[in-house]
C-alpha positions in Angstrom: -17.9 -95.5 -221.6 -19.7 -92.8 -223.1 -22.0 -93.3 -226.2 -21.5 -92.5 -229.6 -23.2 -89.1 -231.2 -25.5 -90.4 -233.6 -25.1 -87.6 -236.5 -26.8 -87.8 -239.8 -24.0 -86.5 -242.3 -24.0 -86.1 -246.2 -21.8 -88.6 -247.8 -19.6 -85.6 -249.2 -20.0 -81.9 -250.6 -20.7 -81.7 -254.1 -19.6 -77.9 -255.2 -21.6 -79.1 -258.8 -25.1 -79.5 -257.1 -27.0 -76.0 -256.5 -27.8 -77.0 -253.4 -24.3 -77.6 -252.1 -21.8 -74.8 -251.0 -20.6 -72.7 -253.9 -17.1 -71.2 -254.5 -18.7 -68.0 -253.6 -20.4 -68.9 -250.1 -19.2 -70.4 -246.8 -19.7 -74.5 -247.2 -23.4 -75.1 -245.4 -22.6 -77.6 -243.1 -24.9 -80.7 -242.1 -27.5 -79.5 -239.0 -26.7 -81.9 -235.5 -29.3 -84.0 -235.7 -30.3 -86.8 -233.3 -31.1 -90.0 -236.1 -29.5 -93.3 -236.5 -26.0 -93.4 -238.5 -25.8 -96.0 -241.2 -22.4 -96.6 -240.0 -21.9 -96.4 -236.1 -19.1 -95.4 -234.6 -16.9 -98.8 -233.8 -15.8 -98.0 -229.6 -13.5 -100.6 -230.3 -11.3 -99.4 -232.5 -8.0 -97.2 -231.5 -9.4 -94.5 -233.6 -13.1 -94.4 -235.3 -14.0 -91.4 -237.2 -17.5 -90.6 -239.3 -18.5 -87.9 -241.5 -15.6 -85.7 -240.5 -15.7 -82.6 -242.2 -13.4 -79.6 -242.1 -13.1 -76.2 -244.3 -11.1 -73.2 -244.3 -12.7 -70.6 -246.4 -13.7 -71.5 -249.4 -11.8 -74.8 -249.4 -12.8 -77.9 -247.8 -10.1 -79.8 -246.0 -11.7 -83.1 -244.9 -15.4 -83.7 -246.4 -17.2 -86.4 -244.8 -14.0 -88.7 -244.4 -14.8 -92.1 -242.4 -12.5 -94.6 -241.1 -11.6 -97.2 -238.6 -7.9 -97.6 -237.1 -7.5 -101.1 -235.3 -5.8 -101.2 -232.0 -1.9 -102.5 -232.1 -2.0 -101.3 -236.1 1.1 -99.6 -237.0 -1.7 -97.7 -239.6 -0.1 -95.2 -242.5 -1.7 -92.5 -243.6 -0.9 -91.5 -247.4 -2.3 -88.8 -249.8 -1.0 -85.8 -252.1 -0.1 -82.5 -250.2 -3.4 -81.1 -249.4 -4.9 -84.0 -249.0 -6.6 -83.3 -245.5 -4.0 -85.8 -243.9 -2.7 -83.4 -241.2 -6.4 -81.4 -240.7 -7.6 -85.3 -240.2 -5.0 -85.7 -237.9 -5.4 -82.5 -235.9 -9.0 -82.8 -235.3 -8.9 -86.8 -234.2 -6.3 -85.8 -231.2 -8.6 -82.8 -230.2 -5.7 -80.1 -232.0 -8.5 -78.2 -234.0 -12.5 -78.5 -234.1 -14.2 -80.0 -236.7 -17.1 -78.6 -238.7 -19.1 -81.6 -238.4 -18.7 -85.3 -237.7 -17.7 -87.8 -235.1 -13.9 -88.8 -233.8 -13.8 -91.8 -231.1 -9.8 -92.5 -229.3 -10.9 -95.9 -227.9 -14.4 -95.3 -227.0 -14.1 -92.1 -226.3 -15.5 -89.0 -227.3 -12.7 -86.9 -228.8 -14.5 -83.6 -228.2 -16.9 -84.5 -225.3 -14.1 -86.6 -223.2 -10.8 -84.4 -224.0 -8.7 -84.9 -220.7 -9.6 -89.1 -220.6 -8.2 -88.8 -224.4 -5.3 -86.3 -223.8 -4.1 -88.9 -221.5 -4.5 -92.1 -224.1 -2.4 -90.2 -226.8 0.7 -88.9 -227.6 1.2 -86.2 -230.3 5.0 -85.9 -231.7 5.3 -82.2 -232.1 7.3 -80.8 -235.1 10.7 -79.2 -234.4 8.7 -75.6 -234.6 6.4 -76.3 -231.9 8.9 -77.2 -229.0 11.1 -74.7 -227.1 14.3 -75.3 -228.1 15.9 -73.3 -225.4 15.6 -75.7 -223.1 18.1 -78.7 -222.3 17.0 -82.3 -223.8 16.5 -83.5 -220.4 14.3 -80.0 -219.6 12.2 -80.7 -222.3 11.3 -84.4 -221.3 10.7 -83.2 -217.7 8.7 -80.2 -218.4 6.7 -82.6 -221.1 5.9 -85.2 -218.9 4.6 -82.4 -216.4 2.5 -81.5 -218.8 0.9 -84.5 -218.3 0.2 -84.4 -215.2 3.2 -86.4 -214.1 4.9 -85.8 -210.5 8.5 -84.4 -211.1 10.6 -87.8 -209.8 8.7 -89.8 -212.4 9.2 -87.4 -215.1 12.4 -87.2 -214.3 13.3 -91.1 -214.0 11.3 -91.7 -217.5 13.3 -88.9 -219.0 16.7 -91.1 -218.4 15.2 -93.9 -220.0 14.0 -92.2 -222.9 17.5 -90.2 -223.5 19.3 -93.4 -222.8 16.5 -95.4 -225.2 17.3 -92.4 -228.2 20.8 -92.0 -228.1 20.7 -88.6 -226.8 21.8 -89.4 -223.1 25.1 -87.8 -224.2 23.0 -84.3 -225.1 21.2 -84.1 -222.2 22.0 -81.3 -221.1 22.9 -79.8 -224.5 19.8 -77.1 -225.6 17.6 -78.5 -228.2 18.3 -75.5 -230.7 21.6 -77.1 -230.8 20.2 -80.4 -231.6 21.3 -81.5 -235.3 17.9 -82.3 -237.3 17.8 -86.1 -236.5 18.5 -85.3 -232.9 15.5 -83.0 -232.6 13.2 -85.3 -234.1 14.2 -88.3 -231.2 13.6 -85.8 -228.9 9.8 -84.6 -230.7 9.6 -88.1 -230.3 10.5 -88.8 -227.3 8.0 -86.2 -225.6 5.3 -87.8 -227.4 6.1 -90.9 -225.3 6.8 -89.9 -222.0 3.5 -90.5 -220.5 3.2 -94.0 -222.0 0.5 -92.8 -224.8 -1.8 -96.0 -225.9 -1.6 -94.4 -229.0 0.9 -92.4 -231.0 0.0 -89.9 -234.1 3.0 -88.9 -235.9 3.2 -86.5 -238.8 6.1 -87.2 -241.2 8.3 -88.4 -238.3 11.1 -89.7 -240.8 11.3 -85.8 -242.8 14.7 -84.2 -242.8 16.6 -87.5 -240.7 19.7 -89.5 -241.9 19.5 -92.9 -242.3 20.7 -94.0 -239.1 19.0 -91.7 -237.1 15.9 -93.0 -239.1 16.4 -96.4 -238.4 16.8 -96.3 -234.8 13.1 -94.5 -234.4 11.7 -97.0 -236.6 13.1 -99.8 -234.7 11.6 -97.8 -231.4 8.5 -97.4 -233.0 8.1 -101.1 -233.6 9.0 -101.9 -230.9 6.0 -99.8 -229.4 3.3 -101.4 -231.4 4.5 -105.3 -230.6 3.8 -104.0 -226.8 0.3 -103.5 -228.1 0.4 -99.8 -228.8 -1.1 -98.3 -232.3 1.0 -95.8 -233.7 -0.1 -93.2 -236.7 1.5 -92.3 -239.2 1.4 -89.5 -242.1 3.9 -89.7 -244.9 4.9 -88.9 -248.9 7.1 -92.3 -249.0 5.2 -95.4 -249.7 8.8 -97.5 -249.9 8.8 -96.5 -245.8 4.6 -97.0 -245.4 4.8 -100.1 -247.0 8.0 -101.8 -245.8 6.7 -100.5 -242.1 3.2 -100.3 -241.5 0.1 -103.2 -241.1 -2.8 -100.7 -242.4 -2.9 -97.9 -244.5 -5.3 -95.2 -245.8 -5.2 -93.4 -249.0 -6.4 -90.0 -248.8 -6.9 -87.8 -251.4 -9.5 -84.4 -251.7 -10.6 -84.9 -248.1 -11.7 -88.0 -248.8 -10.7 -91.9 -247.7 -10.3 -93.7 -251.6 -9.2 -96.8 -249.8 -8.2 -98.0 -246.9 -7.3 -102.2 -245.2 -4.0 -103.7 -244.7 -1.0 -102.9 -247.2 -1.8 -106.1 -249.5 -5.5 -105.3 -249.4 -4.7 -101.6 -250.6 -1.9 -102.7 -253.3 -4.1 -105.2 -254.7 -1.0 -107.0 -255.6 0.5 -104.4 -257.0 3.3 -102.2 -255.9 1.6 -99.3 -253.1 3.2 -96.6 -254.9 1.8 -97.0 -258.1 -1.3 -98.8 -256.7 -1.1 -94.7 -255.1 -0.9 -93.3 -258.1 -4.0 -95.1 -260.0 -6.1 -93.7 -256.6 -4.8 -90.5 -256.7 -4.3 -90.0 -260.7 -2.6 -86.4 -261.2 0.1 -88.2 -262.7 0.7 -86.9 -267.0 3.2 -87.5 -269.3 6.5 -85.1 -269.1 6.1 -81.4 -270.5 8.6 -81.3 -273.2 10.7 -78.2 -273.0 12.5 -77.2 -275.9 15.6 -75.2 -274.7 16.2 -78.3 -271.9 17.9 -80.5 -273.4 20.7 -81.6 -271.0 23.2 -80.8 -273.9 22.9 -83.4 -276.5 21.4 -81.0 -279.2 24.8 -78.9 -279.3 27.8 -81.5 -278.0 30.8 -79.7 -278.0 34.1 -81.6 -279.5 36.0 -82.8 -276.6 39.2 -81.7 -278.5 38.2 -79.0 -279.5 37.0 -78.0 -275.5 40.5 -79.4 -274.6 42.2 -77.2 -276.5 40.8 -73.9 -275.9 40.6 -74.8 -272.0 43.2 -77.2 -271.6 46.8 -76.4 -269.9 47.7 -75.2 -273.1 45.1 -72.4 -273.4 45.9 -71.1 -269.9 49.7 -70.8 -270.9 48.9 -68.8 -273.6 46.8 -67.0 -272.1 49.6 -65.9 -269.6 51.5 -64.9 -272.5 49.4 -62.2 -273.3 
């Protein structure tokens, strides 16, 4: 098992101090250094992250976000849009590169040990991403080849996963044609094929009806009582909290809490436990001209009377 980097990394960039990046310049990023971490990477965790840091531009995405994800948790990620959710995301399963930082998939190295971690993962894909010309069926197949699986097995797993979905009747109907809940079982269903130990799923639940909804959570539960940690990003914390053991809060970057759901609410309901982390929320901009009507309510008998039946036979007269 291949040892953690030991990287000594600020606890965050601080735009207000003169010696941090400023809105004019690049962000100057922490130099690799070999020194003892205060907080060592945990191998046994599903997912261990330190320092992670991430910047596009001028902006920084992730800046020096740390956090452990047990194995078997069914672990929600929450935060704002722009949060660094999804760069977070991209960079643990070896999507993008971070700046600086260290990301461990069960021990191992997510940049130094890609192929062992490719194989331990399982990345749903968003409807963009896939190639929707080709058959349900063509799609598992050619995913599962991907992997390095021999065609028969592909092929055999493929079945199961149709029949396990609901889509064994749309086999061989091309994904384009897919309605939106359809195409998300399948994005799902690719993810799986190999038999990932974990899965990291980006708003998995946007854009589906109920029912199709409720048959991938009941999959994806499924999945983590076998023992497998799945990963979740999302805006609904009715859907984080009802489903997941952990959850993170991420907001600028930055992890502003993270434990099980009760540890996190404190008690309290998550979504407005959310909203004290978060803050952003003010009071309602009053607009003067919105007023939904009640400042000028017309006499029902008097709108009756010059729209009624009435009105329009008179009209006709003319």
């Amino acid at each position: 098992m291949p040892q953690a980097q030991n990287v000594p990394l600020p606890d965050r960039f601080d735009q207000s101090q003169p010696n941090q990046p400023q809105l004019n310049q690049s962000p100057q990023l922490p130099p690799q250094q070999s020194a003892a971490q205060p907080w060592p990477l945990n191998p046994a965790a599903a997912v261990s992250i330190r320092g992670l840091f991430k910047h596009f531009g001028q902006k920084i995405a992730v800046n020096g976000l740390a956090l452990d994800i047990p194995v078997g948790s069914f672990y929600g990620l929450v935060g704002p849009n722009g949060a660094g959710k999804t760069t977070t995301l991209n960079m643990v399963t070896g999507l993008l590169v971070s700046d600086a930082g260290n990301a461990m998939i069960l021990g191992h190295d997510v940049w130094q040990d890609v192929n062992t971690v490719k194989r331990m993962i399982g990345v749903m894909p968003q409807p963009e991403q896939i190639f929707d010309r080709l058959t349900g069926m063509q799609l598992l197949v050619y995913s599962g080849m991907l992997r390095g699986m021999k065609r028969d097995e592909s092929l055999a797993r493929a079945k199961d996963l149709l029949s396990a979905f609901d889509l064994a009747q749309a086999a061989d109907v091309m994904v384009s044609d897919y309605s939106a809940g359809m195409t998300k079982k399948i994005c799902l269903a690719s993810a799986m094929i190999h038999s990932p130990r974990i899965l990291v799923l980006d708003e998995p639940f946007e854009s589906v009806d109920p029912v199709s909804s409720a048959n991938l959570k009941d999959i994806l539960i499924e999945y983590a009582h076998t023992g497998g940690t799945v990963i979740i990003s999302s805006h609904v914390m009715a859907l984080v909290e009802k489903m997941c053991t952990h959850v993170a809060v991420i907001n600028n970057g930055m992890v502003s809490a993270a434990g099980t759901v009760e540890q996190v609410a404190a008690g309290e309901d998550l979504e407005d436990r959310f909203l004290q982390l978060v803050g952003g929320r003010h009071a309602a901009v009053r607009i003067s001209w919105l007023d939904g009507g009640t400042a000028h309510t017309p006499n029902p008998s008097a709108s009756h009377a010059a729209n009624g039946p009435d009105a329009i036979s008179e009209s006709s007269r003319q």
